[in-house]
Structure formats: C-alpha cells, structure tokens
C-alpha positions in Angstrom: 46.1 -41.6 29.0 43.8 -41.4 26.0 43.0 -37.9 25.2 39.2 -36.9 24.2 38.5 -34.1 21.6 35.3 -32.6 20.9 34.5 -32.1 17.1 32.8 -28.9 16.4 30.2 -29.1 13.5 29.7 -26.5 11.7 26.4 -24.7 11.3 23.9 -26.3 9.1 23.2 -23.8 6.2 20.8 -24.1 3.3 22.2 -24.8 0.2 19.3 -22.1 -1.9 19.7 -18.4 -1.6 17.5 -16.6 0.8 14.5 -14.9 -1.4 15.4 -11.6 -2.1 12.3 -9.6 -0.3 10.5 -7.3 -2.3 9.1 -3.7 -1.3 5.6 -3.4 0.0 5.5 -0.5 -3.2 7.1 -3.3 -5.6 3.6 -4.7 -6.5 2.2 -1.5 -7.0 4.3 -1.2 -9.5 3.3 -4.1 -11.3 -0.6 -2.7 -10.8 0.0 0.3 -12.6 1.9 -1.6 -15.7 -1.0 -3.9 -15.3 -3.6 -0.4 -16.1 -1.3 1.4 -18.3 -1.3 -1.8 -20.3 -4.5 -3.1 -20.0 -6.3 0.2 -20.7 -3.9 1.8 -23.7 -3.5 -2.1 -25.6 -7.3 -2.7 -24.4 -8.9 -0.3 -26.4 -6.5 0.8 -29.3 -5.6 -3.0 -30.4 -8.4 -5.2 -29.3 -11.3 -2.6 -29.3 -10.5 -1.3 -32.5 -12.8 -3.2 -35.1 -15.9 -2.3 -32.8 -15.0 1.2 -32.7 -14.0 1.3 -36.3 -17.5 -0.1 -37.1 -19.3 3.1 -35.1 -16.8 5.2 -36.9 -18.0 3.4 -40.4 -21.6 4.7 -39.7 -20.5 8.2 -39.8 -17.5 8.6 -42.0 -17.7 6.6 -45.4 -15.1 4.5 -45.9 -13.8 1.3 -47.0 -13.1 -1.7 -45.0 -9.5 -1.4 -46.4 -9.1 2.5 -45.5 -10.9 1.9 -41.6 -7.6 -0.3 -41.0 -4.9 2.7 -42.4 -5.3 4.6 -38.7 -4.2 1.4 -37.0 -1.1 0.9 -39.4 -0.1 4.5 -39.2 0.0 3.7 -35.3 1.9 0.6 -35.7 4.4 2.3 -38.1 5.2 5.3 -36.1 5.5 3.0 -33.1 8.1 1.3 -34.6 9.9 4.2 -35.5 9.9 6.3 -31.8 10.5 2.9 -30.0 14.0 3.3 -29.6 14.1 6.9 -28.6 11.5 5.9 -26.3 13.7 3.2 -24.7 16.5 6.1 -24.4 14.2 8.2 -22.5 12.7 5.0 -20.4 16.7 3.9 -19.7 18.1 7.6 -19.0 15.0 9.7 -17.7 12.2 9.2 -15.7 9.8 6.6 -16.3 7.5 7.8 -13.9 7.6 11.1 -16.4 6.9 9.1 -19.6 4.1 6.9 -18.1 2.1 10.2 -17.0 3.0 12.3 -20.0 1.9 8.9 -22.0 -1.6 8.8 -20.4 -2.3 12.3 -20.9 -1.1 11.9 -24.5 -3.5 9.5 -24.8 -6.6 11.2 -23.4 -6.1 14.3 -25.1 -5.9 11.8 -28.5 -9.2 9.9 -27.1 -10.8 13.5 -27.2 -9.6 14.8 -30.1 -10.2 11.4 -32.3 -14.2 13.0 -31.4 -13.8 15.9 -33.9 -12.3 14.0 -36.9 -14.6 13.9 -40.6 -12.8 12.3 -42.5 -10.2 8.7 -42.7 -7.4 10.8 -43.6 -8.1 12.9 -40.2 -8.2 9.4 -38.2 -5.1 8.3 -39.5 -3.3 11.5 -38.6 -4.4 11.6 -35.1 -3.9 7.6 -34.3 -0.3 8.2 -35.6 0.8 11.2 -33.8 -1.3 10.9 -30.8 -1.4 7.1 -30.4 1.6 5.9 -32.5 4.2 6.9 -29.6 2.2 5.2 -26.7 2.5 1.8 -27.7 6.2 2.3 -26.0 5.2 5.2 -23.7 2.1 2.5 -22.2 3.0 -0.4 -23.3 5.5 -3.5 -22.3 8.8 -1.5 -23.5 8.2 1.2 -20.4 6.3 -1.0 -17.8 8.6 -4.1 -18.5 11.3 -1.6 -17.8 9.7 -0.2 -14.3 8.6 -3.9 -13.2 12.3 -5.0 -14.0 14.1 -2.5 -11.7 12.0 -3.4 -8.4 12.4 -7.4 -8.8 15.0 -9.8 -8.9 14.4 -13.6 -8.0 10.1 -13.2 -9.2 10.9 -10.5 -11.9 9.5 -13.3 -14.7 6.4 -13.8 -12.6 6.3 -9.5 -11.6 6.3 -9.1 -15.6 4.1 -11.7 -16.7 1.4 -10.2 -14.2 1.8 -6.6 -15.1 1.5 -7.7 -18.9 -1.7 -10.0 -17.6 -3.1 -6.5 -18.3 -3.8 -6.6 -21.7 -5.5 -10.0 -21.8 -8.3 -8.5 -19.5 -8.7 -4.7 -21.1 -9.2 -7.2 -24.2 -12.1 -9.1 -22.3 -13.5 -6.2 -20.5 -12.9 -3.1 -22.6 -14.8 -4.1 -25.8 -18.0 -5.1 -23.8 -17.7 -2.0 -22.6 -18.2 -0.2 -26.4 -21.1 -2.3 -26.8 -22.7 -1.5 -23.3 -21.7 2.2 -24.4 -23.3 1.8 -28.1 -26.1 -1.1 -27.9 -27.3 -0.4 -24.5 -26.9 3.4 -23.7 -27.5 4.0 -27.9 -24.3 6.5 -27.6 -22.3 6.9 -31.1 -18.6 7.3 -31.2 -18.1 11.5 -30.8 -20.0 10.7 -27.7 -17.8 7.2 -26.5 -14.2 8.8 -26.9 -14.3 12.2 -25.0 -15.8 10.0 -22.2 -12.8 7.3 -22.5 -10.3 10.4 -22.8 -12.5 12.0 -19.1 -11.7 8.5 -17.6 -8.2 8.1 -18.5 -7.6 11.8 -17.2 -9.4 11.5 -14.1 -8.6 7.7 -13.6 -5.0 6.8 -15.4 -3.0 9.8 -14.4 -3.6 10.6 -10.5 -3.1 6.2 -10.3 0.8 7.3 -12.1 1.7 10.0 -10.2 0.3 8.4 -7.0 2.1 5.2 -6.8 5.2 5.3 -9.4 8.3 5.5 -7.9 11.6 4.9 -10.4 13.8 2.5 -8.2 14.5 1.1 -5.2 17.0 3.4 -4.3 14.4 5.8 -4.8 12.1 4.4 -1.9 14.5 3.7 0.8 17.7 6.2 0.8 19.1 4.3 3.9 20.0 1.3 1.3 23.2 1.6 -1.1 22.4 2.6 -4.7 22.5 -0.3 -7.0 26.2 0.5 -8.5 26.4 -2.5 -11.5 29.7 -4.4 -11.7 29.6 -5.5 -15.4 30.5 -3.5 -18.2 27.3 -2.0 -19.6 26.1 -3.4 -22.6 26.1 -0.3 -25.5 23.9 -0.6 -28.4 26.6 -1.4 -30.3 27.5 -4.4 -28.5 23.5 -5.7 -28.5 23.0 -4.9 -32.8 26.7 -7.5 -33.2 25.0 -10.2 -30.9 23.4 -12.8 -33.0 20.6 -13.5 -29.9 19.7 -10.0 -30.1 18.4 -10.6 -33.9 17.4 -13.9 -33.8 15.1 -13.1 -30.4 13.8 -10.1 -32.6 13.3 -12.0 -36.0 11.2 -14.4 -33.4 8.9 -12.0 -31.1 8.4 -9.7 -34.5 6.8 -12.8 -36.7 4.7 -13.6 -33.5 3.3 -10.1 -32.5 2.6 -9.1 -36.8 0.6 -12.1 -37.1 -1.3 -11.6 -33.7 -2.0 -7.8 -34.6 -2.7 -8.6 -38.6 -4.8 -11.4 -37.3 -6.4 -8.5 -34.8 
C-alpha cells in the first residue's frame, strides 16, 4: 500500500520590507521646513547684494564694509549652532521655529531704523546671526528626520528644495519692490518683517507637530535600542571631522562666492 502525503508550501512572502507609511501631517512638515528655509536663506543669503545696494544709496559705505553685517551673521551663527542643536534635540522644535520667525520679523523691522554700517552689523548679528540654525537645515533637517524613515533622504532634500526657489523668487521680488513700485529699503523691510509675522508664524504654530508619538497617542513611543551617541563619542569619530572638514569647504566657498 503506497502511502500519499501532501506537501504544504509555505506562504509566498516578499523578500523587501513593507514601506513604512508616513502620516498624512508628515509632509506638512516638510512644507513648513520648505518656508522656514526658503524665506529666512532666501532673503538673508541670496537677496543680500540687492538689498545691500538700496542700503548703499542711503548709508555711505564701502563695498568692503556693506559685506561686514553678513559676516557678523555668519560668525555668530557658527558660534550659537551648537546650543541651538541642544535646544532642537532636548526642547521643542516647534518652539524654536516660531520664536525663530518672530526673531526674524522683529530684525526685518528693526534693520528699517539703522544710520549707520556699524548699526547693520549689530542687528544682522544679534537678530539674524541665531536664525541660520533656528530657520535653517540644522532645525528643519531635525523636524523632517523624526517623521520619516524609508523616504527621510527624499523628505529632507524637498524641505531643503526651499532655499533654491526663495533664491529664484525672493530677489525678483526686491526689484519688483524697488524698480517697479520705486520703494527704498526703510520702506521694503518693515513690509518683509509684516509678511513674515502675518505669514511665517500662524503657518508654525498651525501645522508643527514635534513627533509622531505626538500625533497619534494610540501608537508606542519610539523607545531607541542603541546606546545614544554623546558628543563625546561624535568629536573622537574621525567621519564626524572629515564629513565637517568636507560640507564646511563647500558651503564657505558657496556663501564667499554669494
């Protein structure tokens, strides 16, 4: 008597991980790094010739002295960066994006009542110095990051996507502003610091939200596994520096160039 057994297969799986869905709020996130960027970078960095050269036609100064604002901005950005990332890592980013935005129209305004380059310089490094982090990649990077895993390179390459069209859009508004409407600079900044208030801040408070976790409190916190990496730990690692060293040479000659 021959015996018959039936062979079970088993189920056909795919070999590639199931795509981690993202959060209907996820891409809003990316929109408001996409604004805070595009807007802050826009018109600080890639404006800033064009609304140097109003300034020129009012305060007498040299070529040389119309760039010392903009360095005083890049030095003091360097210097707050890190406290900046302590802030973005153990407080709320939602907090330092808004606080950021009305940092920055309060300095759009008051950059309207300065006579003289030394005054300029003051305000672009106090006001504007601390933004680059508060507005720019280090914050927004840092929101995008937390709401995507599997497309966070493509979520973060978007939301930085910003900055390339504040610098196409944002200086042909100056010259609309300027050459069209025939308005001088004390007139052009308290209406950039009206729009950044009324625009910029409500769009933060609106649709930030810090995490996950923070949108749907039926899901599990995120509780991480690995040991977390100190400061200590990232200043000894060699890819740290030589990363740094790399993205340092490329953004001075893009903003010396600028």
């Amino acid at each position: 008597m021959t015996e018959y057994t039936e062979s079970v297969s088993p189920p056909i799986t795919s070999a590639r991980k199931p795509r981690e869905t993202e959060s209907a709020w996820a891409w809003s996130q990316v929109a408001v790094a996409f604004l805070s960027g595009g807007l802050f970078q826009g018109l600080m960095v890639y404006c800033y010739t064009a609304l140097m050269a109003l300034v020129a036609l009012d305060i007498t100064a040299t070529n040389k002295e119309l760039m010392f604002p903009k360095m005083a901005m890049m030095a003091v950005g360097a210097l707050v960066a890190p406290f900046i990332g302590v802030l973005t890592d153990r407080g709320s980013i939602k907090r330092v994006l808004a606080v950021g935005a009305v940092i920055f129209a309060a300095g759009l305004g008051v950059v309207s009542t300065a006579d003289t380059i030394l005054q300029l310089t003051l305000i672009f490094a106090l006001f504007f110095g601390p933004l680059q982090a508060m507005l720019g990649p280090q914050a927004t990077s840092a929101l995008t990051s937390r709401w995507f895993v599997e497309r966070r390179g493509l979520a973060i390459g978007v939301s930085n996507v910003g900055i390339s069209v504040g610098a196409f859009l944002l200086p042909q508004l100056i010259k609309y502003l300027s050459a069209d409407l025939s308005m001088g600079w004390r007139e052009i900044f308290p209406m950039l610091a009206a729009g950044t208030l009324l625009f910029l801040v409500p769009i933060i408070l609106a649709l930030v939200i810090e995490k996950p976790d923070d949108y749907d409190r039926t899901r599990p916190a995120n509780s991480a596994t690995s040991k977390p990496l100190t400061t200590g730990m990232l200043f000894s690692d060699s890819g740290f520096w030589s990363l740094g060293v790399c993205v340092a040479i490329m953004y001075g000659l893009l903003v010396g160039v600028l």
